[in-house]
C-alpha positions in Angstrom: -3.4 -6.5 26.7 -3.9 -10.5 26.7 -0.3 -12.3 28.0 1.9 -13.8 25.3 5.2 -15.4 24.6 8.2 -13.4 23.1 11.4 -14.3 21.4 14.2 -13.1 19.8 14.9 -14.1 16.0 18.9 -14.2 14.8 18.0 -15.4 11.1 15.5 -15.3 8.9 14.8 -19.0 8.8 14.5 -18.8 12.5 11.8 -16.3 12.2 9.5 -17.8 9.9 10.2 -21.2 11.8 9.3 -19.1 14.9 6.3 -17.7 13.9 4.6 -20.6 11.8 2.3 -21.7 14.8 -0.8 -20.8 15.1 -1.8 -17.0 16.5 1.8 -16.1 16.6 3.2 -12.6 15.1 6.7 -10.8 13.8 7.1 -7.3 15.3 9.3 -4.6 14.3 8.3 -1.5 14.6 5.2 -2.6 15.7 3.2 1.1 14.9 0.1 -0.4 13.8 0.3 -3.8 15.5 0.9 -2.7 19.0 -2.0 -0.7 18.8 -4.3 -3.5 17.5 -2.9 -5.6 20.4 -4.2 -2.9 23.1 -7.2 -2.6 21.9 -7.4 -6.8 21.5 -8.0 -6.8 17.8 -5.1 -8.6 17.5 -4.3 -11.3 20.1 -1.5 -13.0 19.1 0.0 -15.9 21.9 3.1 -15.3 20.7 5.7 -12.7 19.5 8.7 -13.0 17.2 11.3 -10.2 17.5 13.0 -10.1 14.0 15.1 -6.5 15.1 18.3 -8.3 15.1 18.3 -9.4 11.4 20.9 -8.2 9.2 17.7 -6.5 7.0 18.7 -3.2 7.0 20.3 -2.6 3.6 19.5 -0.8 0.6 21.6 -2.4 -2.1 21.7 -2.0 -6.1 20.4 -4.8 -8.1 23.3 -5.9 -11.3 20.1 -4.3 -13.3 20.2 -1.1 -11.7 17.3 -1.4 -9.6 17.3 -1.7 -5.6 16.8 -4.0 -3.0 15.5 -2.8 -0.4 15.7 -4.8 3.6 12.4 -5.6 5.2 13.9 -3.3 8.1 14.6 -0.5 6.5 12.4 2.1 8.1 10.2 4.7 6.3 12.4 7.6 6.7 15.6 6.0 5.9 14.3 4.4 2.8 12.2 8.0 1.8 15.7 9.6 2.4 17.6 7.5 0.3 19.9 8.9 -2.2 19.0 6.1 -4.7 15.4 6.7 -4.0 15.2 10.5 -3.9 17.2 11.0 -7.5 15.8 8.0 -9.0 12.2 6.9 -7.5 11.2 10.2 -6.3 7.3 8.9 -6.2 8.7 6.7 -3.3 9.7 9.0 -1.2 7.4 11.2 -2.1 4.7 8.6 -1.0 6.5 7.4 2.1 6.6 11.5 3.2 2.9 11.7 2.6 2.2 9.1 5.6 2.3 9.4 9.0 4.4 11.4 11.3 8.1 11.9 11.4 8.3 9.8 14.8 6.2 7.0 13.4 8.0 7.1 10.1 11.5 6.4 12.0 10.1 3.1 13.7 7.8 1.9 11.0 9.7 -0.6 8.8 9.5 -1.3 4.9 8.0 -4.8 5.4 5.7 -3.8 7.7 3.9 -0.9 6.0 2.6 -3.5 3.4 0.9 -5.6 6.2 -0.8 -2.3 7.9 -4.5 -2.8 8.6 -7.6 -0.7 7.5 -8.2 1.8 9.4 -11.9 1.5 8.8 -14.1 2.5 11.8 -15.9 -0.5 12.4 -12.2 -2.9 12.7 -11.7 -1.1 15.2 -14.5 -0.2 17.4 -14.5 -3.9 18.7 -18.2 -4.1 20.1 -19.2 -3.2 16.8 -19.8 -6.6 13.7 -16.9 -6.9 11.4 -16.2 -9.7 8.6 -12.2 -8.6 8.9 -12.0 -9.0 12.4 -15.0 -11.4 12.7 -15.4 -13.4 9.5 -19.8 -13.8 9.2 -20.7 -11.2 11.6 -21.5 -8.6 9.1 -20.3 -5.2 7.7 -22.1 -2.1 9.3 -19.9 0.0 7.2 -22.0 -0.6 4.0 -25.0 1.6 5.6 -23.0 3.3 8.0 -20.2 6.2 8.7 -18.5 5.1 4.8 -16.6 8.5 4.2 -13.2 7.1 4.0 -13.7 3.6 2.9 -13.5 2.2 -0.8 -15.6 2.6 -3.7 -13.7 0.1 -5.9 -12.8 -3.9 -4.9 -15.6 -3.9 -2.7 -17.9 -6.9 -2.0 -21.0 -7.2 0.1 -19.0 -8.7 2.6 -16.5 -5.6 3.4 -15.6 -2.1 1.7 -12.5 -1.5 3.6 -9.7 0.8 2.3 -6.4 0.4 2.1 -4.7 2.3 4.3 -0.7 2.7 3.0 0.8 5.1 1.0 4.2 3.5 0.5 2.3 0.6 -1.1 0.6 2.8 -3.7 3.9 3.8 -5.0 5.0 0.4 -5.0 2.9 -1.5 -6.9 3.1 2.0 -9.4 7.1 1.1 -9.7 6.4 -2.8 -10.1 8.0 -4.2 -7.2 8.0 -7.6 -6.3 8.7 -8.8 -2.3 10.7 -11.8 -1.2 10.0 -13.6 1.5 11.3 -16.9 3.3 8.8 -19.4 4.4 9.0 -21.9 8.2 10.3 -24.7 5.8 13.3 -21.9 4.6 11.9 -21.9 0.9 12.0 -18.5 -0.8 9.3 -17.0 -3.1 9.2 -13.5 -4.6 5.7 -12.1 -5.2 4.7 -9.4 -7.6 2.9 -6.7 -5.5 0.3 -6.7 -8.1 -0.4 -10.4 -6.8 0.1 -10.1 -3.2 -3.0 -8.2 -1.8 -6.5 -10.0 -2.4 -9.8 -8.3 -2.6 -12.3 -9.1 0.2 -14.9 -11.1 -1.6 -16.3 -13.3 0.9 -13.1 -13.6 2.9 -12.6 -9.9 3.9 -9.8 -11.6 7.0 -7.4 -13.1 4.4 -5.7 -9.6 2.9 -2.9 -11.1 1.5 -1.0 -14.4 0.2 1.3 -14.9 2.7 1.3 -18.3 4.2 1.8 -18.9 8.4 5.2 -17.8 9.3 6.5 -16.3 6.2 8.4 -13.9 6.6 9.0 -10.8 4.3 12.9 -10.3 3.7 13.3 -8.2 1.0 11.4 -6.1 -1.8 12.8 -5.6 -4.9 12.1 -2.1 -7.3 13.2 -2.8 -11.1 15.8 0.1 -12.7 13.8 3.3 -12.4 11.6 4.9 -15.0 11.6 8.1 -16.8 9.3 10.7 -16.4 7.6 13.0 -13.9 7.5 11.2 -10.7 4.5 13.0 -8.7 2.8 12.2 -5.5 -0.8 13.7 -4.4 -2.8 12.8 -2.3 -6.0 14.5 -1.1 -7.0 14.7 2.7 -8.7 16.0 5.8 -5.6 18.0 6.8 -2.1 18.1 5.9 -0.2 16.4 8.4 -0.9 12.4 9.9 -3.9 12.0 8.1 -4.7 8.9 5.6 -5.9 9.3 2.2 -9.2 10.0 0.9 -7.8 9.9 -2.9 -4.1 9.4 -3.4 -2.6 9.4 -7.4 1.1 7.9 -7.4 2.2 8.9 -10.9 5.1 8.5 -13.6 4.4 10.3 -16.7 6.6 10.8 -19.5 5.3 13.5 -21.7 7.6 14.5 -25.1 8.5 17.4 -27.0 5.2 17.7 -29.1 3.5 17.2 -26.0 2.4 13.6 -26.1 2.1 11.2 -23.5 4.7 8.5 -24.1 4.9 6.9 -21.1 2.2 6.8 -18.6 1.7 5.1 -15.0 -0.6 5.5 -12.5 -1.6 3.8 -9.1 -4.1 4.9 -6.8 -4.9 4.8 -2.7 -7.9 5.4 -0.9 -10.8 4.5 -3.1 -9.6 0.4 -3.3 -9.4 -2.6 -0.9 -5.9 -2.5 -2.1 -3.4 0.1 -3.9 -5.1 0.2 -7.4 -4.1 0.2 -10.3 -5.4 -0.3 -14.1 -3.3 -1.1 -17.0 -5.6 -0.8 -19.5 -5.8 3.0 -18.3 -2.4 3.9 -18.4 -2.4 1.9 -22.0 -6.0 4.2 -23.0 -3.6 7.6 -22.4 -0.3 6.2 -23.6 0.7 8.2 -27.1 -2.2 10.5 -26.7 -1.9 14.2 -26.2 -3.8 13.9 -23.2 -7.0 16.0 -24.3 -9.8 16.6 -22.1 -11.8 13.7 -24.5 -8.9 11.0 -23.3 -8.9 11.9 -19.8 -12.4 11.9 -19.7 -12.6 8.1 -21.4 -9.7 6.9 -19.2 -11.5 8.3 -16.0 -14.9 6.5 -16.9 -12.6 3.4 -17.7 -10.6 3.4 -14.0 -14.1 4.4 -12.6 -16.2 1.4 -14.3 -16.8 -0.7 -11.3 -16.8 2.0 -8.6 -19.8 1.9 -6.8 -20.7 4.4 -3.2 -22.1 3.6 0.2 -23.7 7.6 0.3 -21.0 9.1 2.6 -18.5 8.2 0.4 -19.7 9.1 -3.3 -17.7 12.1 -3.1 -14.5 10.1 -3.6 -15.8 9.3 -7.5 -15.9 12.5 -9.0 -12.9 13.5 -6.6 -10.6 11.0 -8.7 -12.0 12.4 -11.9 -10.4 15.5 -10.9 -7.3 14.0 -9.7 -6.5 12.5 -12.4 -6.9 14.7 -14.7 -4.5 17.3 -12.6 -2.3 15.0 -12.5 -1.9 14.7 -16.5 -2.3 18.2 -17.3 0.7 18.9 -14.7 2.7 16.1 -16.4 2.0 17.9 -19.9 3.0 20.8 -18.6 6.4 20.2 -17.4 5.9 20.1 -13.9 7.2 17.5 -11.1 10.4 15.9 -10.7 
C-alpha cells in the first residue's frame, strides 16, 4: 500500500474542503475502498476520515418520507423500523448484499460509490478503460459472465455491483451532498450514475470533494415490495439478475401500480419507465409481459459468456408479476 496523508473531519464542510485536492478520498467504512487501495487500484495521497460526523440519523421527512445519514450503515438502515414496515424492498435489497460483518461497517453513502467488480478492474496487469482510461477493455472478448448486457459501450461493459442502489433508484430517492465551497445540491438517483460511453472512469456526477450527506426516500408506496435476485450461491455473492419491485395489483386482478428496477445486467441500477407504464392497468397476461420484456430488453446486447443473463430477465420478470398478481410478497 502506497503512503498517504490522513485526517480527521468534524463537519461536513470540512470534509468536502478536505478532500477537494486532487487524488484525495473520504473513508468510512472503507469495505470496498480499502481493498482497492491494497491492491493499488486506488491510490489516493490523501485520506479524509468523515466517522465523526453527526450523519447517523434516520429522520422522517414533514412528507412522510425519510432521511436517511450518509453513515448509517447497511444493517442499521435494513433494520429500520421505518424501513422494514414501510420500504420493505430496501431492506430486502440491503439483506441480499454482502455479509453480515461487511454489512455492519459498510455505510449508506458509500454503497452508492462501490466499484465494479468486473474481473479485468481488478487484475491490475491486465488493460482497463475504468482504471486506465485508452488502454482497452479485454472484457468485451473475454471472461463476460457477470458483466452487463445493457448501458454498455465499446469502451467498457462493466456491471454495477450494488444492491441497495437498485432499490433506490426503484423508490425514487434523491442524495444530498455538500460541495468544498459548502454549496448543497440534491441529485435524483436516476441522474447521478453515468453510462460508460467513452469515459468508462467518470461513474458518477460528483464533483472533487463533494461529499454525500444525506439521501432522501419520498413517502412510501403501496404494493408488494419484493426483492430477487439471482446468483451463484446464496450467501456473499453479487448479482447476476436482480428485480427490485413494487407492484400494486387490485381486486379484479389488474396491475395498478407497477415499478421495477433492475441490477446486474446495466452499467448502473436500471430502470425503464416506459416499461412499468407498458404493464400499468393491464392484467398482466403472458402477451404484456412478453411486450414489456422485449421493450426493457431492446438495447441489450451479449459478449458470449454472458447472453445467458437476457432470457434470464425474461423469466425474472415475469415471476415477479405473476407473484404480484397472485398476492404474494409484503
Amino acid at each position: 500500500m502506497k503512503r498517504f496523508e490522513y485526517s480527521r473531519a468534524d463537519a461536513p464542510k470540512q470534509a468536502a474542503t478536505s478532500a477537494s485536492s486532487k487524488d484525495a478520498s473520504f473513508i468510512a467504512g472503507g469495505t470496498n475502498l480499502l481493498d482497492l487501495m491494497k491492491l493499488e487500484i486506488e491510490t489516493p495521497i490523501k485520506l479524509v476520515d468523515i466517522t465523526r460526523l453527526e450523519l447517523e440519523q434516520v429522520e422522517t421527512t414533514a412528507d412522510g418520507g425519510l432521511r436517511i445519514g450518509t453513515l448509517v450503515t447497511n444493517s442499521d438502515l435494513a433494520a429500520h423500523p421505518e424501513v422494514i414496515a414501510n420500504y420493505p424492498v430496501l431492506s430486502r435489497a440491503i439483506l441480499a448484499g454482502a455479509t453480515g460483518q461487511l454489512r455492519n461497517r459498510a455505510t449508506t453513502g458509500g454503497n452508492f460509490l462501490q466499484r465494479t467488480r468486473c474481473y479485468y478492474f481488478y487484475q491490475t496487469d491486465s488493460a482497463c478503460n475504468k482504471r486506465e482510461p485508452g488502454t482497452g477493455c479485454p472484457a468485451i472478448n473475454g471472461e463476460n459472465r457477470t458483466l452487463a448486457v445493457l448501458g454498455t459501450s465499446d469502451s467498457c461493459i462493466a456491471q454495477h455491483p450494488s444492491d441497495m442502489a437498485v432499490a433506490m433508484r426503484l423508490l425514487d430517492a434523491k442524495i444530498e451532498t455538500v460541495k468544498a465551497d459548502g454549496s448543497t445540491r440534491a441529485i435524483d438517483v436516476k441522474d447521478f450514475y453515468c453510462l460508460p460511453k467513452d469515459t468508462p472512469h467518470i461513474e458518477n456526477v460528483l464533483e472533487a470533494g463533494e461529499l454525500i450527506t444525506h439521501v432522501v426516500l419520498p413517502a412510501p408506496i403501496k404494493g408488494m415490495h419484493t426483492y430477487d435476485k439471482v446468483r451463484d450461491r446464496a450467501s456473499y455473492a453479487f448479482a447476476l439478475v436482480s428485480c427490485a419491485a413494487v407492484i400494486d395489483a387490485d381486486d379484479n386482478g389488474n396491475l395498478k401500480t407497477v415499478r421495477l428496477a433492475f441490477g446486474g445486467i446495466g452499467t448502473k441500477p436500471w430502470r425503464n419507465e416506459e416499461v412499468e407504464a407498458l404493464l400499468t392497468d393491464t392484467d398482466g397476461n403472458s402477451d404484456v409481459i412478453t411486450q414489456a420484456a422485449d421493450l426493457l430488453l431492446r438495447d441489450a446486447k451479449g459478449n458470449g459468456q454472458n447472453d445467458f443473463k437476457i432470457p434470464l430477465t425474461r423469466r425474472l420478470l415475469k415471476q415477479v408479476i405473476q407473484r404480484a398478481l397472485a398476492g404474494e410478497g409484503a
